[in-house]
Structure formats: structure tokens, C-alpha cells
C-alpha positions, 0 to 999 in steps of 0.5 A, spaced: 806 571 357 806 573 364 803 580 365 808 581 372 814 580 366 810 584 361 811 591 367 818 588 369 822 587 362 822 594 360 824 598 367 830 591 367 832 589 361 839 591 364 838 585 367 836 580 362 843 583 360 847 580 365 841 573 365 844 572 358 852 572 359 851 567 365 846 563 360 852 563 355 857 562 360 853 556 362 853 553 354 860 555 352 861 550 358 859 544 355 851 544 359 846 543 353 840 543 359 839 548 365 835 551 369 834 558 368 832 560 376 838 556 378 842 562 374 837 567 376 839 565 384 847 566 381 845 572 379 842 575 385 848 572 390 853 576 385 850 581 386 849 582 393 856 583 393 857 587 387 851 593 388 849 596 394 843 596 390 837 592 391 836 586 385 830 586 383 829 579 380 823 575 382 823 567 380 817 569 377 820 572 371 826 567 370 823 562 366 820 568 361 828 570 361 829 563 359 825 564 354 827 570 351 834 567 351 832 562 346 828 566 342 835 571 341 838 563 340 834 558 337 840 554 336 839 553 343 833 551 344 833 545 349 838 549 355 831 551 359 825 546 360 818 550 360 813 549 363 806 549 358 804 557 359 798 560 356 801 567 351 802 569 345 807 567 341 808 573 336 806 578 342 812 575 345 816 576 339 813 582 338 814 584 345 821 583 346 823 587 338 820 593 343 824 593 348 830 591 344 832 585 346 831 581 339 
């Protein structure tokens, strides 16, 4: 787990909100593999048109979202593909409970 998404989550978990809805839209379509920056740049052009607020949504922490996604999910395991990342799997875990994701 990055230490840039260990800062970011908590001032933007309004936005792992919206990185959801689009992962579930993808699934709900049929999609059983997807990439999570793919959806981080939908979401990033929709919001251009629906905010006069800037985005804050680096490529950086997409595949962390990604992976919270999976966690919240875990009958869709396999819609993202990682790359190996050192963390620590119960932190993260942990991490997530703390800032009421899972």
C-alpha cells in the first residue's frame, strides 16, 4: 500500500464512492475483466463537465481503489489486474475499516 493513497483516501473517500458506481456499472454490463485506470479517466472526463471543482484523482492511486473494490466484493475478484505491490494485507484492511469503506 502506497503511502500517496494511505494520505489521499481519507480527505477522498467521496471519491472511491463514485469509482465504485462505475466499477458496478462495468459488472452489471457483462465485463468480468477491467482496468481500474480506464474507469479513473471516465471518471475524470465526466467530471469536467459536472464540477467546476478540481478532481483530484492521480493514476497513482487507481489500482488502490481497484483493489478496495475487490475487498468490499470479493465475488469479483479478477474484474482488475495488479501488478505484485509490496503492503500489508491486514493493514490494508485495516485501513479501509478506518476510514468506512468496508
Amino acid at each position: 500500500m502506497s503511502e500517496e493513497f494511505l494520505e489521499w483516501l481519507p480527505e477522498n473517500v467521496h471519491i472511491y464512492w463514485i469509482f465504485e458506481r462505475y466499477a458496478d456499472m462495468i459488472w452489471n454490463h457483462g465485463r468480468r475483466s477491467y482496468s481500474s485506470r480506464t474507469i479513473g479517466e471516465k471518471m475524470r472526463f465526466d467530471m469536467t463537465f459536472e464540477s467546476n471543482d478540481e478532481y483530484k484523482l492521480r493514476n497513482s492511486v487507481t489500482p488502490y481503489l481497484g483493489r478496495v473494490y475487490v475487498l468490499r466484493h470479493p465475488e469479483r475478484v479478477g474484474l482488475f489486474k495488479y501488478q505484485t505491490s509490496k503492503f500489508d494485507f491486514p493493514a490494508y484492511i485495516a485501513f479501509c475499516k478506518g476510514v468506512g469503506i468496508l
